[in-house]
C-alpha positions in Angstrom: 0.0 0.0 0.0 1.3 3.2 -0.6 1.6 6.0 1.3 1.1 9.8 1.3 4.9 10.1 0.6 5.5 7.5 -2.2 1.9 9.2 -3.8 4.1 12.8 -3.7 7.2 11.3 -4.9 5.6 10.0 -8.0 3.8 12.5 -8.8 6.8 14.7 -8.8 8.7 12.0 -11.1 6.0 12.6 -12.9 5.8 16.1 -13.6 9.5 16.0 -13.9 9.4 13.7 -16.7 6.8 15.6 -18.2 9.0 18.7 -17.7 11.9 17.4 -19.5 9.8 15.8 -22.3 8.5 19.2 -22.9 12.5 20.8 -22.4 13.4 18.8 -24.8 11.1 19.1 -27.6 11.4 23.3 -27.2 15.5 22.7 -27.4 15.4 20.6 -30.2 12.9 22.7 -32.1 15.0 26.2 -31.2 18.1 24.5 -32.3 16.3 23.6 -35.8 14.9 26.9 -36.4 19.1 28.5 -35.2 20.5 25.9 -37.9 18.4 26.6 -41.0 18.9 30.3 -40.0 23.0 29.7 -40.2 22.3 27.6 -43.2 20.5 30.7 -45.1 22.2 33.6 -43.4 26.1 32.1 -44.7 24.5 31.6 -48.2 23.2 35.3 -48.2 26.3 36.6 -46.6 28.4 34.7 -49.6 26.4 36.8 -52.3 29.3 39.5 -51.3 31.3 36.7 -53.4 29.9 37.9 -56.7 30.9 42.0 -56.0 29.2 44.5 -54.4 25.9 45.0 -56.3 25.1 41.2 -55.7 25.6 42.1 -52.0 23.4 45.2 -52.3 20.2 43.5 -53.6 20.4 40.9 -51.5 20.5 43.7 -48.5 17.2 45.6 -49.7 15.6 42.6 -50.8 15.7 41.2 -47.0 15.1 44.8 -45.3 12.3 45.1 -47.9 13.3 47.5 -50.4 10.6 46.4 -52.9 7.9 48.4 -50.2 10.0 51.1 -49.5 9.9 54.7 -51.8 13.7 55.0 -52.0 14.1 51.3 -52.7 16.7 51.0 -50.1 14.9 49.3 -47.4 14.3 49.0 -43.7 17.3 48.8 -41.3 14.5 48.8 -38.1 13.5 44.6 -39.8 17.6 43.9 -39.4 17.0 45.0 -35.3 13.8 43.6 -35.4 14.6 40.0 -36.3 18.2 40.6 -34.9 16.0 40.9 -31.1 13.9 38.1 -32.0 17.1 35.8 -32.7 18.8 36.7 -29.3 15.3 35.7 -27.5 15.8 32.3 -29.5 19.4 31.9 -28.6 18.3 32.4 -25.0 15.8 30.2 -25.1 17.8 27.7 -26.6 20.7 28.2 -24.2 18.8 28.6 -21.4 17.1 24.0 -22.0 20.7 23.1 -23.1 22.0 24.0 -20.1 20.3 21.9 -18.2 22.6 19.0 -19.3 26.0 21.3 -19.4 28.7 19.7 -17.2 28.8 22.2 -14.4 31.9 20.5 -12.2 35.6 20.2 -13.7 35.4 16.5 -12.6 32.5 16.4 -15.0 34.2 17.4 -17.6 37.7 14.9 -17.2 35.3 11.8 -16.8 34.1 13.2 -19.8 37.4 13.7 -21.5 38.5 9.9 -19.8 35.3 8.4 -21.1 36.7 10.0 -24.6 40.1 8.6 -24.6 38.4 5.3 -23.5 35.6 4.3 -25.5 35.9 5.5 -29.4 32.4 6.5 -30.1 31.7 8.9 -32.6 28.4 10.2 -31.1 30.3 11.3 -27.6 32.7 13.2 -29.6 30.1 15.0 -31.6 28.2 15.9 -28.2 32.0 17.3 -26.4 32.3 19.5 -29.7 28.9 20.7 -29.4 29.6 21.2 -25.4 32.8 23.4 -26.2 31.6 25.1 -29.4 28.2 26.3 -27.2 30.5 27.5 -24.1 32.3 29.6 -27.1 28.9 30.6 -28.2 26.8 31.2 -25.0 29.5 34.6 -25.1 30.0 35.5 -28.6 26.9 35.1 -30.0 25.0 37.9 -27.8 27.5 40.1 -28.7 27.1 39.7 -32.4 23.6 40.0 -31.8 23.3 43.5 -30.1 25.5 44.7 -32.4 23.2 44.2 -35.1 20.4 45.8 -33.1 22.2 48.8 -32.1 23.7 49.5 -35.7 21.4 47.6 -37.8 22.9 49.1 -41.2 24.1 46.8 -43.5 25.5 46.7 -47.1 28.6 46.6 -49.1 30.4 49.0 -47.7 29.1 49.6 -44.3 29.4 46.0 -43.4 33.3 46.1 -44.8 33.7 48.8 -42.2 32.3 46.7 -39.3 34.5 43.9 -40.4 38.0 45.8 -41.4 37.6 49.4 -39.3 36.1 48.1 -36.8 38.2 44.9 -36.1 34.7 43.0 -36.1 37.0 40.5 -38.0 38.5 39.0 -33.9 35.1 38.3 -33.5 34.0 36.5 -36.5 36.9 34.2 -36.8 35.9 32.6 -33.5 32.6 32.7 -34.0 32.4 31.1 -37.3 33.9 27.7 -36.9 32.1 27.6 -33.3 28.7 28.0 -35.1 28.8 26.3 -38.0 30.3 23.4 -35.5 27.3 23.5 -33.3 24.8 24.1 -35.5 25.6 21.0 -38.2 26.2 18.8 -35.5 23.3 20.3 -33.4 21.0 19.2 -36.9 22.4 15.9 -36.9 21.8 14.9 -33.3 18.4 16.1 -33.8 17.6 13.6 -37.2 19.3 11.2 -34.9 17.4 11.6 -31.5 13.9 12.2 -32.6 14.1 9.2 -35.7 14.0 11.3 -39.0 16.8 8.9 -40.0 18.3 5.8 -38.9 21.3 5.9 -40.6 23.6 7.6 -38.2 27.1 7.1 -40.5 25.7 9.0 -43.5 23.7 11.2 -41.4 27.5 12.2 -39.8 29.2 12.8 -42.7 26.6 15.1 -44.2 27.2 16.9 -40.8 31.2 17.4 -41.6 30.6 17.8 -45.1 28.6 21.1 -44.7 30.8 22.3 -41.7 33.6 22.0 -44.4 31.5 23.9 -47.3 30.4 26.6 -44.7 33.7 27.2 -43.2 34.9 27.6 -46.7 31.9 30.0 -48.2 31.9 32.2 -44.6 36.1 32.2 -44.4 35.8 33.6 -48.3 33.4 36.0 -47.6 35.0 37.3 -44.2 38.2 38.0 -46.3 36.7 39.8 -49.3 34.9 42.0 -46.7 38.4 42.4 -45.7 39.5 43.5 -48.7 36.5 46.3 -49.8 37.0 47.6 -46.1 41.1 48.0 -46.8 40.2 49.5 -50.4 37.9 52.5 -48.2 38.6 55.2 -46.8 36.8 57.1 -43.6 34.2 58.5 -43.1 32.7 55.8 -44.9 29.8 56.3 -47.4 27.1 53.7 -48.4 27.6 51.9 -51.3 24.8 52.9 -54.1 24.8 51.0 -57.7 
């Protein structure tokens, strides 16, 4: 017969278990919406690849320079969406944590477990732990620098990046994301059954951290180089 106690204690596994069903699901579905995002925002971000103009359209198309009388768009969508993405982040960050090693002995039975047992998954999971502690600081600072100067374009952006040395930032930031995310994706298709082959599924995951190192590495330096070719103060870029 049970008693008043064991009744409490199970329905407090209970609601626990319900609790981090529901944690989970939000984390997984966050960390879907943060990856396509990367997957979309590197590609557009690339267009700077094929010259300036390329760059431009891209820039009013987004800040919706089709509705706008001068055709050159509105900066307030870039802080708009740039506020709704750090709420995401946070949100994200906020259920991932709650399986973050939070003592240093966590971590070396972790990094013993590693050097013990050759699985594949583990090592994806320690990558995503270290490339989220990279992000958990970076990424709000990316963030609220988009809301606070929202302005983007050819030659603006070149200034953030060159003038501005925005370029320390985004050479840590990009491997740690593009890191995270891919193999964020893949432990997603894994955990919640879209596919069952894990192998393939893995090397789709390094393939595009490759391809998106290499497309946001190429774009990062020719950003460099329009912001070296200007001078200050600079002035918009206009076709």
């Amino acid at each position: 017969m049970r008693t008043l106690t064991d009744t409490t204690a199970l329905f407090q596994q209970k609601v626990a278990s319900a609790w981090s069903a529901k944690a989970d699901r939000l984390q997984s579905a966050t960390g879907i919406l943060l990856g396509c995002f990367l997957l979309v925002h590197l590609h557009f971000e690339s267009s700077i690849l094929f010259g300036k103009e390329a760059f431009y359209h891209v820039v009013q198309f987004l800040e919706g320079g089709m509705f706008s009388e001068t055709g050159h768009g509105y900066p307030l969508l870039t802080t708009i969406f740039s506020t709704f993405l750090l709420v995401v982040v946070l949100v994200h960050a906020a259920f991932a944590l709650r399986r973050f090693p939070a003592q240093i002995g966590q971590w070396r039975a972790l990094r013993s477990q590693m050097q013990v047992v050759n699985h594949s998954d583990t090592r994806v999971w320690f990558w995503q732990l270290v490339s989220g502690f990279i992000l958990f600081f970076l990424v709000p600072v990316h963030l609220y620098t988009m809301i606070a100067t929202p302005e983007i374009g050819p030659h603006l952006s070149a200034e953030r990046v060159y003038h501005d040395n925005a370029w320390l930032l985004y050479i840590v930031l990009l491997p740690a994301v593009v890191i995270h995310a891919m193999f964020g994706l893949y432990r997603v298709a894994v955990k919640w059954g879209i596919s069952a082959n894990r192998n393939g599924l893995r090397k789709l995951a390094h393939i595009l951290v490759v391809y998106l190192m290499v497309i946001g590495l190429l774009s990062l330096a020719q950003y460099m180089i329009i912001g070296s070719e200007l001078t200050l103060p600079i002035e918009p870029f206009r076709p």
